[in-house]
C-alpha positions in Angstrom: 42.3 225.9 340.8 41.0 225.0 337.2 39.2 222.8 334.7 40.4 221.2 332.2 37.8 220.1 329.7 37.1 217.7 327.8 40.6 216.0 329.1 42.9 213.5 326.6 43.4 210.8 328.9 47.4 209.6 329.5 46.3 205.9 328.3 49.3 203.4 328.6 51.3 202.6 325.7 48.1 203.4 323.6 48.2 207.1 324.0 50.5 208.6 326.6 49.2 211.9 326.4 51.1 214.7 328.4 50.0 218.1 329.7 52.0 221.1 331.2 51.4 223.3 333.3 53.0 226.3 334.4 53.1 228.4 337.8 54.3 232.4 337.2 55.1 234.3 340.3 54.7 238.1 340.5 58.3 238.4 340.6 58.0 236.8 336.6 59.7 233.5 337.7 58.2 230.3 336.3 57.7 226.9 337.3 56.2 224.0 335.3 55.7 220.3 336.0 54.3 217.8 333.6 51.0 215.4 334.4 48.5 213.2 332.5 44.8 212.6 333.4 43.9 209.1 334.1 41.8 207.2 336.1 42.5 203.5 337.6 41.4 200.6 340.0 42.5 197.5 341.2 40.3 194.4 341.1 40.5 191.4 343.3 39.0 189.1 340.4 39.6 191.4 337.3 43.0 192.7 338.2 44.0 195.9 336.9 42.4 199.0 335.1 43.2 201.6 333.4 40.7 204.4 331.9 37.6 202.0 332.6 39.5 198.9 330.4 41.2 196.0 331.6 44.5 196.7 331.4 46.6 193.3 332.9 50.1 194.6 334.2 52.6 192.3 332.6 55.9 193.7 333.1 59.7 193.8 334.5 61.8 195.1 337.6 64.7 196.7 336.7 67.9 197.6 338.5 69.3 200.6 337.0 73.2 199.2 337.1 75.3 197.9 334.2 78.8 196.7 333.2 81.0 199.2 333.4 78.9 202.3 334.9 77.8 200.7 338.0 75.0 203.0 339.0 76.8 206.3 337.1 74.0 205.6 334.1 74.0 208.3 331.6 70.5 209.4 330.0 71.9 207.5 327.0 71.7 204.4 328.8 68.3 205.0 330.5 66.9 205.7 326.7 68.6 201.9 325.9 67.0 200.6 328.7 63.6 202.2 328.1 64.1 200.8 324.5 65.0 197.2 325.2 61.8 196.8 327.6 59.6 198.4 325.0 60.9 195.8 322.6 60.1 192.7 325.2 56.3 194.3 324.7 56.3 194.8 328.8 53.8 198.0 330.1 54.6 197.7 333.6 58.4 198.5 335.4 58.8 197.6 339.0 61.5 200.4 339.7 63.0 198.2 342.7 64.5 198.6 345.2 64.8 202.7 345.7 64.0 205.6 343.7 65.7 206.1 340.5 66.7 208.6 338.3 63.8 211.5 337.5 64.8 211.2 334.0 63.5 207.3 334.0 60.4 208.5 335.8 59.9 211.2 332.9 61.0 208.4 330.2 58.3 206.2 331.9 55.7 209.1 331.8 56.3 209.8 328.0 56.3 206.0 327.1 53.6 204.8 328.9 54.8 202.4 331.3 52.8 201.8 334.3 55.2 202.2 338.0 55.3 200.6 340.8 57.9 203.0 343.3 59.1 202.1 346.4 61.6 202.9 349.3 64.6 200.8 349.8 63.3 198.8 353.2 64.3 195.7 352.4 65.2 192.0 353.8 65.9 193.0 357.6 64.0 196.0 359.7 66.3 197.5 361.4 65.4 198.9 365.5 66.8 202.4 364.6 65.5 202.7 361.1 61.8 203.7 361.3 62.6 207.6 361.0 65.0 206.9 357.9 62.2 204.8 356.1 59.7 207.3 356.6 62.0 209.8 355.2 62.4 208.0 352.5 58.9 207.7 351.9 58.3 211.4 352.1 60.8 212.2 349.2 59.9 209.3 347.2 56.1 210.9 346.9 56.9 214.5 347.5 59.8 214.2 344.8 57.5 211.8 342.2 53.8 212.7 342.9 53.2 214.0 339.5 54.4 211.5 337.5 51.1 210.2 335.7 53.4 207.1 335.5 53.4 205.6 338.9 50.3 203.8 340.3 51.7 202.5 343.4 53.8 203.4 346.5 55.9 200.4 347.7 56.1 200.3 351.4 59.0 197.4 351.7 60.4 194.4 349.6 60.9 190.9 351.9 61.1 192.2 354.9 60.3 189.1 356.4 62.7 187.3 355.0 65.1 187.7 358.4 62.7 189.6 360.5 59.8 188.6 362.9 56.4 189.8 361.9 56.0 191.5 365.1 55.0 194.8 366.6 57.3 196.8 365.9 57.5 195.6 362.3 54.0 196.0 361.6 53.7 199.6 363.7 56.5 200.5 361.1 54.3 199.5 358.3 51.5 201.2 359.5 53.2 204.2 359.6 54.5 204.2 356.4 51.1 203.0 355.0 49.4 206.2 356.7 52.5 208.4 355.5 51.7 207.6 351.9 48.1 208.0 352.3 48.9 211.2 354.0 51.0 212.8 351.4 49.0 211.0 348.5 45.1 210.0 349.0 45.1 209.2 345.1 47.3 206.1 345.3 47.2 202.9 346.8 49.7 201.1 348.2 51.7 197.8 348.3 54.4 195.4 349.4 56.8 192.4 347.8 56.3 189.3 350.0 58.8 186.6 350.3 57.5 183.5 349.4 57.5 182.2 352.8 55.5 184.4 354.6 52.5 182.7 355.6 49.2 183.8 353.9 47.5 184.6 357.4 50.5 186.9 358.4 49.1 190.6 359.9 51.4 192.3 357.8 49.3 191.4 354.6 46.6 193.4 355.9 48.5 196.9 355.8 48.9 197.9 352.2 46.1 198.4 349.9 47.3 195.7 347.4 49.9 192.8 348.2 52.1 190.9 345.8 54.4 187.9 346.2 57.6 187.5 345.4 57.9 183.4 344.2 61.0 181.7 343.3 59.2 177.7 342.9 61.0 175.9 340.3 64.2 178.0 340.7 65.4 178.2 344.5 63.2 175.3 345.6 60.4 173.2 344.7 58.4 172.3 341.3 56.9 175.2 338.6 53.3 173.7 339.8 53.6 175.3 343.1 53.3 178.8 341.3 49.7 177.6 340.4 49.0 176.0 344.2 50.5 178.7 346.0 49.0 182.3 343.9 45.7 180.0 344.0 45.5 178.9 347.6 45.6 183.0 348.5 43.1 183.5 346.0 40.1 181.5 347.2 41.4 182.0 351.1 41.0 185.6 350.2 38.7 186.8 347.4 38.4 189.8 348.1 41.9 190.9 348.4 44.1 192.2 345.5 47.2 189.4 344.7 50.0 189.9 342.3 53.3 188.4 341.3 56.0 190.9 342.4 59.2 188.6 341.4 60.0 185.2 340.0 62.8 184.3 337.8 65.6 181.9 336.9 69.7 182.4 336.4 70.9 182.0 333.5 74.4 182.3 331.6 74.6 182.4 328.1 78.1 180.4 328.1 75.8 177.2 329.7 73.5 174.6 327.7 71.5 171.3 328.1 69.4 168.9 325.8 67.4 168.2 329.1 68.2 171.4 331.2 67.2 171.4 335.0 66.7 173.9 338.0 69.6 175.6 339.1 71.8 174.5 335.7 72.1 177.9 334.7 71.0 177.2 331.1 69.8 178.8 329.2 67.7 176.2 327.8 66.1 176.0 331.3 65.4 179.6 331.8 63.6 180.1 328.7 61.5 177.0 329.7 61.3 178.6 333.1 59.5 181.1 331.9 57.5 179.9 329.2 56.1 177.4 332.4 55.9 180.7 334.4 54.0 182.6 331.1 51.2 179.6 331.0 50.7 180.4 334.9 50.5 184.0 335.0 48.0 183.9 331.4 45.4 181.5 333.1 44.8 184.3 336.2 43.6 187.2 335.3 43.0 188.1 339.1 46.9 189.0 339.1 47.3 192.3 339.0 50.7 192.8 338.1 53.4 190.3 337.3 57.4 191.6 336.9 60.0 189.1 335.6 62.9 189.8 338.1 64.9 191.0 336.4 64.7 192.6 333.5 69.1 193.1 333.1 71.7 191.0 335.1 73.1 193.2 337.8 75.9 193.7 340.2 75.4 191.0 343.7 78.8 191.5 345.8 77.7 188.7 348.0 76.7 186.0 345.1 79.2 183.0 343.9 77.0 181.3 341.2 76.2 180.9 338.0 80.0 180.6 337.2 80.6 184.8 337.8 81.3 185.6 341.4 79.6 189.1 342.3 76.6 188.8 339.6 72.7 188.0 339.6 72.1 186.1 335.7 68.3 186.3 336.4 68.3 188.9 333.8 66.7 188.5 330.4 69.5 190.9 329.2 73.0 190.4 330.0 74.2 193.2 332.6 76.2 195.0 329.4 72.8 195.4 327.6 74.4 193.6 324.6 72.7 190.0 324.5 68.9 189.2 325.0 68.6 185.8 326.3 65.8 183.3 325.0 63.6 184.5 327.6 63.4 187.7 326.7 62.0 186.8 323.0 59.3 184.4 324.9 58.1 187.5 326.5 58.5 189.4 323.2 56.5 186.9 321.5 53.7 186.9 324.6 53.5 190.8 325.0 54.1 192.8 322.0 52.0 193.4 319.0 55.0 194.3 316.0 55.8 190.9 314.3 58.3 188.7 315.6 60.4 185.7 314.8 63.5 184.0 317.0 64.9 180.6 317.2 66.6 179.7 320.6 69.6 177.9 321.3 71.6 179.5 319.0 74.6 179.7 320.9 73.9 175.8 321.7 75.9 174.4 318.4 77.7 171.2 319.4 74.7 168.2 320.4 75.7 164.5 321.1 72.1 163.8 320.8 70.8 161.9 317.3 67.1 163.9 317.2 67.8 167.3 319.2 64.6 169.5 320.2 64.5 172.9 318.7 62.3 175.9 319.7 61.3 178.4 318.2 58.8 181.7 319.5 56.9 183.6 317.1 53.6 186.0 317.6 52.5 185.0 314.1 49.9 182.5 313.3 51.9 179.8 311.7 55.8 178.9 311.6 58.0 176.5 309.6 61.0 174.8 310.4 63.8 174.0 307.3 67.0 171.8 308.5 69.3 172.3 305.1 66.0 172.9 303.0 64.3 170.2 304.0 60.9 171.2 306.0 60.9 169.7 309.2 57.1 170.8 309.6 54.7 173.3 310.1 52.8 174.5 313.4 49.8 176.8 313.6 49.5 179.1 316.8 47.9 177.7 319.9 47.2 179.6 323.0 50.6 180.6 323.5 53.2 181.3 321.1 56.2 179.0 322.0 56.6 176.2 319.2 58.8 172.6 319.3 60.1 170.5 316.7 62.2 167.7 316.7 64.6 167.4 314.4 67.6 165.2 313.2 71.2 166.1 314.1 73.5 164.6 311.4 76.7 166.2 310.6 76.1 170.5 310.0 72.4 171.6 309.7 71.5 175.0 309.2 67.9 175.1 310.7 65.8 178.3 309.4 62.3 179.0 310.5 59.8 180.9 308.5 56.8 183.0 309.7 55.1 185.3 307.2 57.8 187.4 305.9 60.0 187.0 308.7 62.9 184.1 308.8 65.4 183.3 311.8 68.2 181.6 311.2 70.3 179.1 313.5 73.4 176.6 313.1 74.1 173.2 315.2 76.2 170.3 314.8 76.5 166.9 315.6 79.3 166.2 317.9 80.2 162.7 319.9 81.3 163.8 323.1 79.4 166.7 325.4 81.4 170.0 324.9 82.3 170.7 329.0 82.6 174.8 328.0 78.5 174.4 327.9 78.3 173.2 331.7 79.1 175.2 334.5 81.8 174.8 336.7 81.9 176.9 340.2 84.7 178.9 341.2 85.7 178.1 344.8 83.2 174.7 344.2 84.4 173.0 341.3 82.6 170.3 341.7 80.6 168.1 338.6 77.3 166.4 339.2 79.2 163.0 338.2 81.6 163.8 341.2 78.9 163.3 343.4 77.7 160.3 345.0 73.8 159.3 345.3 73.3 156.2 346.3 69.7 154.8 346.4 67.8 155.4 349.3 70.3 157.5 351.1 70.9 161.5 351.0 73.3 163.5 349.3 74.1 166.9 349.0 71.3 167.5 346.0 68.6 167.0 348.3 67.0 169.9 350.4 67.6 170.5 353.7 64.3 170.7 354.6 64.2 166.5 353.2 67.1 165.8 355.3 65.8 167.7 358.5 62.7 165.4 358.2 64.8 161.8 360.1 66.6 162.0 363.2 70.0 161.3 361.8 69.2 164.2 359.2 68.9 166.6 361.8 72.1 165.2 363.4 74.1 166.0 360.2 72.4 169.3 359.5 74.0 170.3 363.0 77.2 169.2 362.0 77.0 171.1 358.8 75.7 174.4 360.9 79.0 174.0 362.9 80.7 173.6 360.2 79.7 176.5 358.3 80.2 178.8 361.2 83.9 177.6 361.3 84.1 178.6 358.0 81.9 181.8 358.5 83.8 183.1 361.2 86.8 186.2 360.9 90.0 184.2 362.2 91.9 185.9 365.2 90.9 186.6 368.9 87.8 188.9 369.5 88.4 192.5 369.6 86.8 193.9 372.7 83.4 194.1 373.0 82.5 193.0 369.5 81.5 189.4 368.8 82.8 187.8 365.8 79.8 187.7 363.2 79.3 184.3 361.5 77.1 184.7 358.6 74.9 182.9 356.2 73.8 184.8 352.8 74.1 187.9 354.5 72.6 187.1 357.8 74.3 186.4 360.9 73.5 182.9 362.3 72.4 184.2 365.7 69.9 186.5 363.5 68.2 183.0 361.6 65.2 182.5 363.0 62.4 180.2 361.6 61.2 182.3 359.0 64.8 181.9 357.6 64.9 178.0 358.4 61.4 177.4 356.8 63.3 179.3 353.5 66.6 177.4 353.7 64.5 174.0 353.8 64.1 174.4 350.2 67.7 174.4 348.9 69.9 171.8 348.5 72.6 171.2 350.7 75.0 172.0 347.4 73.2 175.6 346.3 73.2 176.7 349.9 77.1 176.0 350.0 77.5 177.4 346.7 76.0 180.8 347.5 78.6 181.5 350.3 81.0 182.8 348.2 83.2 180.0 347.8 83.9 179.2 351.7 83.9 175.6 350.8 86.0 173.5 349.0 85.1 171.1 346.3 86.8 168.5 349.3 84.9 169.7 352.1 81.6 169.5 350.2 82.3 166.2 349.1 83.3 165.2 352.1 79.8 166.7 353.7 78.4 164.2 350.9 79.8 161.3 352.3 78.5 162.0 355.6 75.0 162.8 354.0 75.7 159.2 352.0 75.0 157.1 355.1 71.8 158.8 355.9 68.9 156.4 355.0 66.0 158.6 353.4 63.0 158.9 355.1 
């Protein structure tokens, strides 16, 4: 036992300040760990703080994968990753959804980054794995407990999303949650939600703090519900701590739209997305941490989207680390403090359109657009740092935008007919929006399932489509003996759906649902499942 005067704290990315300390044995054998000194709370209406200041957690998750490693990262890499968030201007990394490498932890002691750590007890509980996620726990906290980095233990990650909230779910919780306190009285802890989890649910009352994890204006619904849903929880529960554990859009640098929409894959629509998403998050302070998910595309055996079977483009950086999308300068230009300048679209060159919308993100306090010399205007700062201009598309323009001694430079060019390499078409799916029919008043496969479910003859198609998915679903060949043949959906068997998993499904359309099982269906079949949809009168 000792004291240490007069301590320098470990402060964040102001001042990471490091001590060691050293353990000699009588024998002369050494041991020595690093810590820092730092105090912190968690506020249900002032959100997080550090050291006595506020300190908002504005941040990424990040799966350690990439192209051509898989999970066999060097240090080399970890250092690029480390670098590339620094950049964005993030001080929080939710290290999801297992522990990672100690050399990360030690990168995110040095740096500053703030951690959220947690076990990998995700989606489904499993009857006969409560002893494995309690083991889990144990060497998470007994491996990481001096890491001045890590403020939270995370206990699971959407475990609702194809599990009852029952007994047995919540006694495993419990025990976890009195597991960490246990081994570590000094931290709280927390979960990810699933967005459709019901605010009332038991299972919210476990952890210390709670977060959700909301996908509105990507997998289903509007942006607005962001503000409706985080809100709702916040005056039903004032006195609990709320966050924002995951929300995020695909996106694929190959794909581009003048007037980009959910589930295009744009580009265009992510960095919108997120500049929607930014506004949200900026306007409550209550949240006490917020992670972009994810910080790099990464490896997703089961996915057949965004026109690369096997990938999740949710990244802000592309899964080799070699292209930062739009959205990762809009957080750049939120976030960090060193000067910056970027004009997006820049891979979107060929436009049909006559006057074509250009943005440009900047952290500077005025910007100005040329289109070959000519100024296109100026724009002061507002309260966020995300600029428009409209500007003329006529033959070859080089647009350049000026902000204090910075310039960004970009090149677009008027074309007549849409160049088709900027839209996406699915493998196993190829299917184009203009394919599709959508007569008025009746459904097609672009609405939800959870619109069609709402009339009688809805519900009548959406069993047919069930069936027909578990044709497709199901292993051809006569059972083996004593195993059943496991028809799936995303992962989960169709026996396992329950209505947690129907109440999430309601908000896809018929089309995205189809499209994320791996290219089952043909472009045929789901046109055909549109025609049948085509006589169903709208509610």
């Amino acid at each position: 036992v000792f004291t240490l005067e007069h301590a320098r704290l470990w402060d964040g990315l102001d001042d990471p300040y490091l001590y060691t300390v050293t353990a000699r044995l009588d024998n002369g054998e050494t041991e020595t760990a690093r810590f820092g000194c730092r105090k912190f709370e968690i506020d249900p209406q002032k959100g997080f703080i550090l050291n006595g200041h506020p300190y908002p957690l504005r941040g990424v998750s990040r799966h350690q994968d990439r192209k051509g490693a898989g999970v066999a990262i060097t240090k080399e890499m970890m250092e690029e990753d480390m670098a590339l968030i620094l950049e964005m201007g993030a001080n929080t990394i939710r290290l999801a959804h297992y522990q990672h490498a100690q050399a990360f932890y030690d990168l995110c002691d040095e740096k500053g980054l703030v951690i959220w750590a947690e076990i990998p007890y995700i989606t489904m509980h499993m009857h006969n794995g409560r002893a494995n996620t309690l083991t889990q726990m144990e060497e998470l906290i007994v491996q990481n407990y001096n890491h001045p980095c890590i403020a939270v233990w995370g206990l699971s990650n959407e475990i609702t999303a194809a599990s009852p909230v029952n007994e047995e779910l919540l006694e495993n919780h419990r025990a976890l949650n009195d597991l960490a306190h246990k081994l570590d009285p000094t931290r709280p802890t927390t979960m990810a939600n699933v967005f459709m989890l019901e605010i009332t649910s038991p299972i919210l009352e476990i952890p210390d703090v709670n977060s959700y994890n909301l996908y509105f204006g990507w997998y289903l619904g509007e942006l607005d519900q962001n503000d409706s849903f985080l809100d709702e929880y916040h005056a039903t529960y004032p006195d609990r701590v709320i966050g924002l554990s995951e929300y995020g859009a695909d996106a694929n640098p190959a794909y581009h739209s003048a007037k980009p929409e959910r589930s295009d894959y744009t580009e265009e629509y992510q960095a919108y997305y997120h500049e929607e998403v930014i506004k949200q998050i900026a306007k409550r302070p209550y949240l006490w941490a917020t992670h972009v998910w994810n910080m790099f595309d990464f490896a997703a055996d089961a996915r057949a989207e965004g026109g690369e079977n096997g990938m999740n483009h949710k990244g802000l950086v592309t899964f080799d680390r070699k292209y930062k999308k739009d959205s990762f300068y809009a957080y750049q230009a939120w976030l960090s403090k060193k000067p910056m300048l970027h004009i997006c679209a820049k891979r979107y060159v060929d436009r049909v359109e006559d006057v074509t919308k250009v943005t440009v993100y900047t952290n500077l306090d005025e910007v100005e657009l040329f289109a070959n010399g000519e100024s296109v205007g100026k724009k002061k700062k507002g309260e966020f740092p995300f600029f428009h201009f409209e500007v003329k598309n006529e033959g070859e323009t080089t647009l350049v935008a000026k902000a204090g001694d910075l310039t960004d430079e970009a090149q677009i060019r008027k074309v007549d007919k849409f160049n088709e390499d900027y839209r996406l078409k699915e493998e196993g799916a190829v299917i184009n929006w203009f394919e599709i029919e959508t007569p008025a008043g009746y459904y097609s496969v672009n609405d939800t399932l959870g619109d069609i479910l709402s009339t009688f003859r809805g519900k009548i198609c959406a069993v047919k489509l069930l069936l027909k998915m578990k044709k497709a679903l199901t292993p051809d060949g006569p059972k083996q003996k004593g195993k059943k043949k496991g028809a799936e959906v995303m992962g989960f068997k169709l026996s396992d759906i329950n209505k947690t998993m129907i109440d999430m499904l309601k908000g896809f359309t018929v089309k995205r649902g189809l499209m994320m099982l791996g290219g089952k269906f043909t472009k045929e079949q789901i046109l055909e499942i549109n025609a049948m949809l085509n006589k169903v009168k709208k509610k």
